[in-house]
PAPA-447844 format. One record per residue (C-alpha): residue number from 0; residue in one letter; x, y, z. Coordinates in steps of 0.001 Angstrom, whole numbers. Layout:
# PAPA-447844
<pos:NUM&code:A&X:X&Y:Y&Z:Z> .
...
END
This chain:
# PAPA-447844
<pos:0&code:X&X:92304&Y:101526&Z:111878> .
<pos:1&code:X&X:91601&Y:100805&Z:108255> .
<pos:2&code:X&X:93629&Y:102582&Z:105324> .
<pos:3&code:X&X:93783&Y:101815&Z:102170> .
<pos:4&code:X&X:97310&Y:101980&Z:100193> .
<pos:5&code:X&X:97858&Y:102509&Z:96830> .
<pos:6&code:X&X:101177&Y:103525&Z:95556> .
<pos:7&code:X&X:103978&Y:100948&Z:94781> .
<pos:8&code:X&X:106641&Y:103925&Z:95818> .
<pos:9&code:X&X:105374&Y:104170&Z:99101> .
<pos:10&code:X&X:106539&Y:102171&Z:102138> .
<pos:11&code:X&X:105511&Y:101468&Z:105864> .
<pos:12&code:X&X:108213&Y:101908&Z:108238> .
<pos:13&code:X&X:108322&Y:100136&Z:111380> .
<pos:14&code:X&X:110210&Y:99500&Z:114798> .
<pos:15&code:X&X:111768&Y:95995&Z:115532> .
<pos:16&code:X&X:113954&Y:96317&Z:118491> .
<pos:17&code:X&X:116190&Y:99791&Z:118210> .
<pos:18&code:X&X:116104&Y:98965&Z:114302> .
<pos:19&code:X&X:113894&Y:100341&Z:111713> .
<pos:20&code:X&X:112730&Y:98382&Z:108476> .
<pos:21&code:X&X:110115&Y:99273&Z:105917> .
<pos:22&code:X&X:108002&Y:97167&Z:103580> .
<pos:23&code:X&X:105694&Y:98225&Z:100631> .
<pos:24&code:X&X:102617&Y:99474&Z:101153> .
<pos:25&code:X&X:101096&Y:97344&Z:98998> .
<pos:26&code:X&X:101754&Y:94489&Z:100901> .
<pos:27&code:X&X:99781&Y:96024&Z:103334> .
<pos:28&code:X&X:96153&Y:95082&Z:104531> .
<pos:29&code:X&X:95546&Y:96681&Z:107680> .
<pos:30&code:X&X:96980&Y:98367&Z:110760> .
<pos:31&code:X&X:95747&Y:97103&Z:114148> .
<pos:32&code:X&X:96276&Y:97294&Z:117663> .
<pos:33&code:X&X:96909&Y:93476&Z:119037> .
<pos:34&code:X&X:94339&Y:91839&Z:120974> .
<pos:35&code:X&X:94394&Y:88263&Z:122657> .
<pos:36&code:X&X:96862&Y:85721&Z:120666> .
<pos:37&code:X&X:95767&Y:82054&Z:121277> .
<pos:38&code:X&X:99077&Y:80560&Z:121789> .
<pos:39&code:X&X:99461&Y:77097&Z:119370> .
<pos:40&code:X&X:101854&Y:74838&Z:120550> .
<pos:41&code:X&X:103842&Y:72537&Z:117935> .
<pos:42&code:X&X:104562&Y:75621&Z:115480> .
<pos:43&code:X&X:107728&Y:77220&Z:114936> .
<pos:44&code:X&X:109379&Y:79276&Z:117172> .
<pos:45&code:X&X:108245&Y:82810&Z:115272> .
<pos:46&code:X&X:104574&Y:82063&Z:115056> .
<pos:47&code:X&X:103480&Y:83811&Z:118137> .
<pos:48&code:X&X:99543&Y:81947&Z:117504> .
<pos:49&code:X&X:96766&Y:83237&Z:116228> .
<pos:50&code:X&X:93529&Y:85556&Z:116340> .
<pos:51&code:X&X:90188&Y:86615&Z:115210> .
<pos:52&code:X&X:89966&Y:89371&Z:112923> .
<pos:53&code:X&X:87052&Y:90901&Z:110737> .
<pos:54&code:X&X:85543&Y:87145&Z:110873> .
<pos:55&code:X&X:88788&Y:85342&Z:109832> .
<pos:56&code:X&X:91580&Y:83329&Z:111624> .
<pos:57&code:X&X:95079&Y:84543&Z:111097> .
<pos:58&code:X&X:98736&Y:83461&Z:111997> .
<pos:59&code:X&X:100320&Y:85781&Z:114443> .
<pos:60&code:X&X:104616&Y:86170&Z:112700> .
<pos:61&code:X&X:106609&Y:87551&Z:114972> .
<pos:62&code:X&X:109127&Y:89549&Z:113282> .
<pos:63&code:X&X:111693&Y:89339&Z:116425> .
<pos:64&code:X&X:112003&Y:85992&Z:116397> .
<pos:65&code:X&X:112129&Y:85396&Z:112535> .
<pos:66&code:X&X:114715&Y:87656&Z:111932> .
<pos:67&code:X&X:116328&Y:87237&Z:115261> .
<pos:68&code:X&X:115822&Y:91015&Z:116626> .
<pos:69&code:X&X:116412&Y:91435&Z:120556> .
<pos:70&code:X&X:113239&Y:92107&Z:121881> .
<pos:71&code:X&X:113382&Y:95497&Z:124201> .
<pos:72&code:X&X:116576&Y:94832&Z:125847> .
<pos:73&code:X&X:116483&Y:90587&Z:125761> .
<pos:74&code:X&X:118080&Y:88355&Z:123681> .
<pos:75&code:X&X:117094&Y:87341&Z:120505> .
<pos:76&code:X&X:115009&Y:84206&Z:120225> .
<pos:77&code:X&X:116130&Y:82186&Z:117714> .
<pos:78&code:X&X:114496&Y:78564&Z:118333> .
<pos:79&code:X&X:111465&Y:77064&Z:119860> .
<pos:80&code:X&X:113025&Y:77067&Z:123421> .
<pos:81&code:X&X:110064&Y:80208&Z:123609> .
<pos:82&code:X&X:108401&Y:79837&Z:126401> .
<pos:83&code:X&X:104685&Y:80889&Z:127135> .
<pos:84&code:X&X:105896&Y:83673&Z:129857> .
<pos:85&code:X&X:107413&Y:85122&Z:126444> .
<pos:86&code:X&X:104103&Y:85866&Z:125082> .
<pos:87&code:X&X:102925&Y:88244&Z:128097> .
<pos:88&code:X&X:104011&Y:91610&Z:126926> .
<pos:89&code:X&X:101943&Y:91323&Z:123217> .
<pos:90&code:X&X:99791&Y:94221&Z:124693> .
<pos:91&code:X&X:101864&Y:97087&Z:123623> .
<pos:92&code:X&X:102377&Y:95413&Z:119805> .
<pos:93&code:X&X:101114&Y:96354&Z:116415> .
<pos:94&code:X&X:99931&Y:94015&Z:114009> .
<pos:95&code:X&X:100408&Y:94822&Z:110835> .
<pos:96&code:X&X:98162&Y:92434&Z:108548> .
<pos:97&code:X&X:99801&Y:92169&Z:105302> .
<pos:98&code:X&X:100195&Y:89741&Z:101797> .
<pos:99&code:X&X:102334&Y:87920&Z:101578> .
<pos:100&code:X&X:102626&Y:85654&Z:97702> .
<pos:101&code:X&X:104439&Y:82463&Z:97933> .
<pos:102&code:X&X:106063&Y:81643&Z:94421> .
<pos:103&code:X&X:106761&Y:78681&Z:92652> .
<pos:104&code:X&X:109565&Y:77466&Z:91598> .
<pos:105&code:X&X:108896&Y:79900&Z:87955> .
<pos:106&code:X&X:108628&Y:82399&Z:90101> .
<pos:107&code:X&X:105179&Y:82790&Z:89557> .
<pos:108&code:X&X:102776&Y:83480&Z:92537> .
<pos:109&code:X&X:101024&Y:80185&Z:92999> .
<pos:110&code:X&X:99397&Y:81525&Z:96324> .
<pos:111&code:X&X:98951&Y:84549&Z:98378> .
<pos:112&code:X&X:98656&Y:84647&Z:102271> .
<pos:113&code:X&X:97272&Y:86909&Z:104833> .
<pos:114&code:X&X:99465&Y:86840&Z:107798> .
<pos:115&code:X&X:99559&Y:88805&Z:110488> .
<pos:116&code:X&X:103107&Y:90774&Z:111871> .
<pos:117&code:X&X:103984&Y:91674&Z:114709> .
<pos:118&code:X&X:106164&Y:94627&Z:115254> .
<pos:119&code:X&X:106781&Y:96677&Z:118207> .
<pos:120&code:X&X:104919&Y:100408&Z:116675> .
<pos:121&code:X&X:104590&Y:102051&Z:113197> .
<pos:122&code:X&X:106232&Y:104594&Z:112357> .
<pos:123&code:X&X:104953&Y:106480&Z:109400> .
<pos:124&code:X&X:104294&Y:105810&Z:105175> .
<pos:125&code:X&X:106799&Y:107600&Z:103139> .
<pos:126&code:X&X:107796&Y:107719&Z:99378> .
<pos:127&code:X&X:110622&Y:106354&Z:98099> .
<pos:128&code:X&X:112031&Y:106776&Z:94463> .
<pos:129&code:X&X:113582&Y:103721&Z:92904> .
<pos:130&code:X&X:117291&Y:105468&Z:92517> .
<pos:131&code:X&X:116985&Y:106058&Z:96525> .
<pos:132&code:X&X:117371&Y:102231&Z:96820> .
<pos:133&code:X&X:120944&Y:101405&Z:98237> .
<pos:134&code:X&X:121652&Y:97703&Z:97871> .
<pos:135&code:X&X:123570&Y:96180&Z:101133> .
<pos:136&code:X&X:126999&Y:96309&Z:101100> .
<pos:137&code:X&X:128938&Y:92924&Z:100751> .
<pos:138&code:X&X:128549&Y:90776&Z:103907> .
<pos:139&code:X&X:129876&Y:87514&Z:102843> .
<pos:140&code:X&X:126331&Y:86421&Z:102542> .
<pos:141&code:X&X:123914&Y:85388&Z:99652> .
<pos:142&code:X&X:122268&Y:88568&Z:98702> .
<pos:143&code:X&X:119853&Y:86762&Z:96813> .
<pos:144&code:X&X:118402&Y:84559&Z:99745> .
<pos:145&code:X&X:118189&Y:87408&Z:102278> .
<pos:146&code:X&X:114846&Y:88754&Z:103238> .
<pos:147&code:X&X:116743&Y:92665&Z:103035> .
<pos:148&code:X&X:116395&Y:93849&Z:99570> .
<pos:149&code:X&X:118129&Y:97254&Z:100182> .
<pos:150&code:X&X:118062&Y:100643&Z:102369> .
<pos:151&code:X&X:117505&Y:103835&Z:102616> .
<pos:152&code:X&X:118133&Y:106940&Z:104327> .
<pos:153&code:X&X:114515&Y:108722&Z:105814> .
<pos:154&code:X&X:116217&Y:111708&Z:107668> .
<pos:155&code:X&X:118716&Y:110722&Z:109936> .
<pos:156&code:X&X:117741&Y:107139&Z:109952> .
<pos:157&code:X&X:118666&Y:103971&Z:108173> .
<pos:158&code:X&X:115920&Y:101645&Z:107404> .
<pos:159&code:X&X:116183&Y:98392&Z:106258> .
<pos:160&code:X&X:113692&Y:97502&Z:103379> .
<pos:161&code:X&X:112110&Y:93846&Z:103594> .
<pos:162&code:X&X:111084&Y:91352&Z:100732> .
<pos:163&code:X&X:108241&Y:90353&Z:102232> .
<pos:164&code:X&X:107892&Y:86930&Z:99779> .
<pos:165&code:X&X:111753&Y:86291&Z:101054> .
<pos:166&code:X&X:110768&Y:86761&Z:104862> .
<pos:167&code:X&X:108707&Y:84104&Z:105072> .
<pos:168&code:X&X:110585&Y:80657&Z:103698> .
<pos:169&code:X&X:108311&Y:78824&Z:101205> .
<pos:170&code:X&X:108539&Y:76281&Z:104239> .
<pos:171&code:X&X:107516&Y:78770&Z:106567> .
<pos:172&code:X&X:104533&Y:79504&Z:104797> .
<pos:173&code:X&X:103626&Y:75739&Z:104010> .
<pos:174&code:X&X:103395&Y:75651&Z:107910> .
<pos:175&code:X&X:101523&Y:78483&Z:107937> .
<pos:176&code:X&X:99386&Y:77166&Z:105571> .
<pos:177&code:X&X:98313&Y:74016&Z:107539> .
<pos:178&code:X&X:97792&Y:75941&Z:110341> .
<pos:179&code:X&X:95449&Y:77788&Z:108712> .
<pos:180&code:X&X:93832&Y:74788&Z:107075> .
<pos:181&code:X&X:93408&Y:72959&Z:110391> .
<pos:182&code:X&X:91882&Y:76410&Z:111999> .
<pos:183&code:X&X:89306&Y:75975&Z:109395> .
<pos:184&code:X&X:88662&Y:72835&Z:109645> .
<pos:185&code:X&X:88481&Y:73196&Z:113733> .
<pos:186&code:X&X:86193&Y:76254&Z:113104> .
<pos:187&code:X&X:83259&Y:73695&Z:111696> .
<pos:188&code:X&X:83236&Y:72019&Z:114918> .
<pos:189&code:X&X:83218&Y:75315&Z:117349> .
END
């Protein structure tokens, strides 16, 4: 399933666990249903692997493990002690292919990256108006290093809206980015 998004206002809501979060449309690439993830061993804990799509090779995120959501009912994963039994129940995941920019340190986008994210099911685009933006209430955290950069109320439900650039950890993407380069460079020889 293809769409195209257009509107900065608008946002994708998705399931993780029993919570909901959201992310800006823009951001967004593609909707698809997963397929087969090659599993690649010596990555961190939330890249799931990789896969094929429309002729390229992208990272599988897995948005349980990064964020540390319990996956239906199990713990949350937190480090590489994953094991490849976790991997068996992909089938009934979305991935959600989206862009993620990587700044440098002028904040400035030095590079952007497809990646794909895993998520348990999409729930629905909405609009959302600037003033509907609630920041998070003080949790004795950094506000400006989380990956949460607000909420909102859709209904009855609270959804948690995602920074996609703070999500993934400039480190997090340098991995991603050598997996990607030695993909490509393993794709000459296949």
């Amino acid at each position: 399933m293809k769409t195209e998004f257009t509107s900065s206002s608008s946002y994708l809501s998705f399931k993780l666990g029993e919570e909901m979060f959201a992310i800006n449309v823009l951001r967004v690439n593609k909707i698809v249903q997963i397929g087969k993830v090659t599993y690649t061993p010596h990555t961190p804990a939330c890249i799931r692997g990789i896969i094929h799509l429309d002729g390229a090779t992208l990272s599988v995120i897995d948005l349980h493990v990064k964020l540390a959501i319990p996956v239906m009912g199990k713990p949350a994963i937190h480090e590489p002690a994953i094991k490849k039994s976790d991997f068996d129940s992909l089938e009934n995941n979305c991935l959600t292919v989206v862009t993620v920019h990587y700044l440098a340190a002028n904040n400035k986008i030095k590079q952007n990256y497809t990646i794909g994210v895993l998520v348990d099911s999409v729930v629905e685009v909405f609009d959302l108006a600037e003033d509907q933006i609630k920041p998070l209430p003080d949790l004795g955290i950094d506000l400006n290093a989380t990956p949460i950069k607000g909420t909102c109320q859709v209904g009855k439900e609270l959804i948690l809206l995602l920074d996609t650039d703070k999500v993934f950890s400039p480190t997090q993407l340098s991995t991603v980015s050598d997996l990607d380069l030695l993909l490509s460079h393993l794709e000459d020889f296949l």
